[in-house]
N, C-alpha and C positions, 0 to 999 in steps of 0.2 A: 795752820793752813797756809799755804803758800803764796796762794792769789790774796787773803786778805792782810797778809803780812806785807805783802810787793804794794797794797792799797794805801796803809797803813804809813809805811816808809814814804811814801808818793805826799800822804798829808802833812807826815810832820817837816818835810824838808819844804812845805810850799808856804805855812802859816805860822806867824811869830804870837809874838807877847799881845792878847787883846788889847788894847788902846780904848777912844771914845765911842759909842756905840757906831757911826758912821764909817768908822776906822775897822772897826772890829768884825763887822759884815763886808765889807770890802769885794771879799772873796765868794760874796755867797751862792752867786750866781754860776760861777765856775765849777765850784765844787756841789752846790746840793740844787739837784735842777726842782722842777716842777713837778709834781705827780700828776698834777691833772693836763700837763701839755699833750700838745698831738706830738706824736710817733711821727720819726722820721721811717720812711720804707723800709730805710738800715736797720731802725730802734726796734722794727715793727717786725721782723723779722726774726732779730735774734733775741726779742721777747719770746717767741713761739718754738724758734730750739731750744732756750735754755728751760722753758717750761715742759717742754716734753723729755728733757734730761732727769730736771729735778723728779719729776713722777715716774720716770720709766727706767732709769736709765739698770742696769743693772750692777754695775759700781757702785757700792756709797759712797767715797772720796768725789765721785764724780757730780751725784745727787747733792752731794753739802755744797761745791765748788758752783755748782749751775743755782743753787738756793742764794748763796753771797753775791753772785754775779748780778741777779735779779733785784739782791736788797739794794745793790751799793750802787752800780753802775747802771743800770737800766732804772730802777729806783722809782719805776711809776704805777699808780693804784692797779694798773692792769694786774700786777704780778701778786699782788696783796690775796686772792682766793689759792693758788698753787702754796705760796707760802705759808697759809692756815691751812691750809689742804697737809702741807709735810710737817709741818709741826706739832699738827693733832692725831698723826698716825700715829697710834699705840706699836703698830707693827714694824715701824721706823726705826733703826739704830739713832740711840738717844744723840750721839753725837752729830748727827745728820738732820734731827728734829733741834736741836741749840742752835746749829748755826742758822736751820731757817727763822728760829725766833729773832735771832740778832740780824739776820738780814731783814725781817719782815719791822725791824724795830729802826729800820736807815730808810725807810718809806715814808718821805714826808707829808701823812695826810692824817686826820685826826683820826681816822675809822681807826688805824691800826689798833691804836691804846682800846676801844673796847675786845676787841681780839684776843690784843694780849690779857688783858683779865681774864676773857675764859680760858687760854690756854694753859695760864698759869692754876686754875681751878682746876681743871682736867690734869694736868699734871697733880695735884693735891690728889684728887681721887683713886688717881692709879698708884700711888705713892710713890714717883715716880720723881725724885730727888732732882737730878738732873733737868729736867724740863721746868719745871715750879722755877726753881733758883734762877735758872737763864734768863724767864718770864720777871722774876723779880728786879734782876742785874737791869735790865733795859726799862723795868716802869719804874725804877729810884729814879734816872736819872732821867728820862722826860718828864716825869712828872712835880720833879722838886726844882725845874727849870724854869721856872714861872717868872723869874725875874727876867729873862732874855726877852720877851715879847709882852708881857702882863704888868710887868712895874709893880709889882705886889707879891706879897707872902700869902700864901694859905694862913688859915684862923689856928691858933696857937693848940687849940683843941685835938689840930689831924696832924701837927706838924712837931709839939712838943719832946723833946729827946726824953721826958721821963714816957711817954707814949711809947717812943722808938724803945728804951729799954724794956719797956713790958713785953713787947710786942718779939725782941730777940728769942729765937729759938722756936717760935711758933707760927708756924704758917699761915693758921688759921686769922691772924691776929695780924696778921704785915699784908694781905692780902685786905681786911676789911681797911685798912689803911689809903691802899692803893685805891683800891674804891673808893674811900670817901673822898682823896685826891683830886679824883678824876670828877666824879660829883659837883664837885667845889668848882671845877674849872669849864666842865663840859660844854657849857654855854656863853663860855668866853671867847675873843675875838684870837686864839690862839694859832701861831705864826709857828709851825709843823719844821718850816722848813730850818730856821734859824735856832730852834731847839737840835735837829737832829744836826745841824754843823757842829756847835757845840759840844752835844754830845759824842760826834767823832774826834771831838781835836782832843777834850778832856781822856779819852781811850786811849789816844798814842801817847799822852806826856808821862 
């Protein structure tokens, strides 16, 4: 896709080799804002075109393009129900439900991750390969990020690789995973924002 490729090129040319934690956030504020800030007029605005694109628009290129726009660049809780809203539509072109998981997964506030569980559940039901996978692509990598803001590993028990190897090729079994992940951390003092930096810079290297 073009806009997240143009977003993409925009991060890697702005952000080098992480350094000390101080050093290594530097940036964070430029690139991954707030979710729960107030809306400028502007923000507040083109929240509510690219929302009635994503739901309405009769294009899909256009509905995916307005779903990334919302994850990446507007990026605040407001946009987090239209984004569950297109990524749980069964009637959605899978490729237009992917990018809103991966946009709804650049939204730095915790609600998203139980979302994505269900989504990624809902995909398993409809057997719907594409949506599951997307759902799982985006909760590996917030959720095994615990060292960015938590200083700690999940217990050996949900994070063990002979676990991960059981778990290869079955949905059923990488999803109870991601659960108990999230379990383990839900009630922790977890920093949204500095995971989901991360998790952009590691995407484009």
């Amino acid at each position: 896709m073009k806009f997240f490729r143009i977003i993409g090129i925009f991060l890697i040319a702005s952000v080098y080799t992480f350094g000390e934690e101080d050093e290594r956030f530097k940036d964070l504020d430029k690139y991954v804002k707030s979710a729960d800030r107030t809306l400028s007029a502007e923000e507040a605005s083109k929240l509510i075109e690219l929302t009635i694109k994503a739901l309405q628009s009769p294009a899909a290129m256009e509905r995916a393009n307005a779903c990334m726009e919302l994850g990446i660049v507007i990026s605040h809780k407001a946009s987090i129900p239209v984004l569950v809203a297109v990524a749980s539509n069964p009637k959605e072109y899978d490729f237009v439900r992917s990018d809103a998981i991966q946009a709804l997964a650049n939204v730095p506030d915790k609600e998203v991750i139980p979302h994505l569980l269900k989504i990624a559940e809902q995909g398993m039901k409809e057997k719907n390969h594409s949506v599951y996978a997307s759902a799982f692509y985006v909760l590996h990598r917030l959720l095994q990020l615990t060292h960015v803001d938590l200083k700690e590993e999940p217990p050996k028990e949900i994070r063990s690789q002979k676990l991960w190897e059981e778990a290869r090729g079955n949905p059923e079994k990488q999803l109870a995973i991601y659960k108990a992940l999230w379990e383990w951390q839900k009630d922790k003092p977890i920093d949204m924002r500095k995971r989901v930096y991360v998790m952009r810079m590691r995407s484009w290297h």
